[in-house]
Structures are given as C-alpha cells and as structure tokens.
N, C-alpha and C positions, 0 to 999 in steps of 0.2 A: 949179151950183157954178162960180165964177171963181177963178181960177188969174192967181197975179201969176208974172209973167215970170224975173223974178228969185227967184223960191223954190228956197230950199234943204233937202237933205236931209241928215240926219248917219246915220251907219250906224257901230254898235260892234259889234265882235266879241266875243262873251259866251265860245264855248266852244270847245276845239279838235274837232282834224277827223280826230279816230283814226276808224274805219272808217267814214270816209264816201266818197263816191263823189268820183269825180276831176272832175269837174265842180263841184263845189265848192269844193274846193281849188283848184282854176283859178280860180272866182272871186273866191274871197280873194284868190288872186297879184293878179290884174285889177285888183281894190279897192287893193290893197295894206294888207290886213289880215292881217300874219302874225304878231302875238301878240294874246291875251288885252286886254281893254280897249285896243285901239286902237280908234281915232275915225278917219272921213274924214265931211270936209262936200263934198259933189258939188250941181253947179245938178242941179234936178230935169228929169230925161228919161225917155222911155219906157225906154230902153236901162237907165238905172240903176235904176229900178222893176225892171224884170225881174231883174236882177243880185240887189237885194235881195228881192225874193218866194223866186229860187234859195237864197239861204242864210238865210232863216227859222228856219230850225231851228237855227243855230247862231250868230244876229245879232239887234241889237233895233233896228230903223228908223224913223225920222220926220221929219216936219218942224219944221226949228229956227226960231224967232225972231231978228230981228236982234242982240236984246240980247243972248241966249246966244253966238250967234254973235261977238260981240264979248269979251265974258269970257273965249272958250276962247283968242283971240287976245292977247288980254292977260296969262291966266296960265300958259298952258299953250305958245309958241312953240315949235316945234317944225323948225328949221335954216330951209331956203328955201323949203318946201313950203308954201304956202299950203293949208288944207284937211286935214293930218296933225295926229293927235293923239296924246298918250300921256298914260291919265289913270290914275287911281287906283281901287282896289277902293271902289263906293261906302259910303259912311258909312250906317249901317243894316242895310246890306246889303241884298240882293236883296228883291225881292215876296215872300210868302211862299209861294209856288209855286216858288219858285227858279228856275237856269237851266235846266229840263228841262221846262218849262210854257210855254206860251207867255200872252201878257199879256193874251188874253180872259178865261181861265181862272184866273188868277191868278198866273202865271208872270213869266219876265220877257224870252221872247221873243218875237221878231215885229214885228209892225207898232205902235207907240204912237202913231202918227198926231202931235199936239201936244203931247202927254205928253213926250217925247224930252226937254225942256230940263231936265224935275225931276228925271232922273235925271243929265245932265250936270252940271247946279250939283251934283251928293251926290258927283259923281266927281273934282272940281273940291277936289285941297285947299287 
C-alpha cells in the first residue's frame, strides 16, 4: 500500500461526550471539535490516526480527495483557520444505523476510509 505525502484526513464530530471519559474530551479539545458536525482536515500522521481510532465512537474519519477538499474551502470558510469546518445536518440523514453504529455495521461511525467525501458533499448546503 503507498501513501502520498500529502494525504489528508477530515475528522467530523457526530456526537457529544456526556459520560465519556476525559480522554476524549481531551481530544476533541486537541482536534478542536467542540460541537456536533464540525469538520477538521489534518495532513495524515501516526499521531492524528491515533487521536482519531481514540474518538471512534463518537467521530466519522477518513481520507479526503482534493476535490472535496476544495469545496469545503469554497463553500464552507470558516475565519483564518485553514482546515475548520462548520457544516450542516447531512441531507438524508445518517446511515441507517444511525450515530450509535459504527460504518461496518451500518452505522455512521468510525473509520470510512474514502467514503468520507459522500458524506461531506450531503453536509455541504
């Protein structure tokens, strides 16, 4: 498997963090995901792999394409942060697992590996 240098990853926050562990909430601070459907696109590292496998359970992770990558920059700016997002409940709504499933199973957390863009363009009004 080869890995382009410049691969990014987007990480949205699906759900809040009532009784989870403070490690978690630590890493949302870290991410700086402290609402519901925010977006951050980070270069991919081992460091932000592990950040996002930590909040699996309450985040949907993957890697973006350029072209999404450029839309959310287009429609969605978001002050001087390059990489912040704030987008919208997507259109359809969730998987039909909803947010308490993760995305093997039919859910709509976790890892979506390439999948990640289809759900930004639905969050994208």
């Amino acid at each position: 498997m080869t890995e382009k240098a410049d691969e990014m990853v987007a990480i949205i926050r699906l759900r809040g963090t009532i009784r989870s562990s403070p490690e978690v909430r630590e890493t949302f601070r870290l991410l700086g995901l402290y609402r519901q459907n925010y977006c951050v696109v980070m270069k991919k590292t081992p460091s932000i792999e592990g950040m996002a496998i930590k909040i699996k359970d309450y985040a949907t992770f993957g890697t973006i394409d350029d072209d999404t990558y450029k839309l959310l920059l287009e429609k969605r700016p978001e002050g001087k942060e390059k990489g912040f997002f704030r987008l919208s409940p997507p259109r359809g709504g969730f998987e039909k697992g909803g947010i308490k499933r993760h995305f093997n199973s039919g859910g709509a957390l976790g890892d979506r590996k390439n999948k990640i863009g289809e759900l930004i363009r639905r969050m994208i009004p």
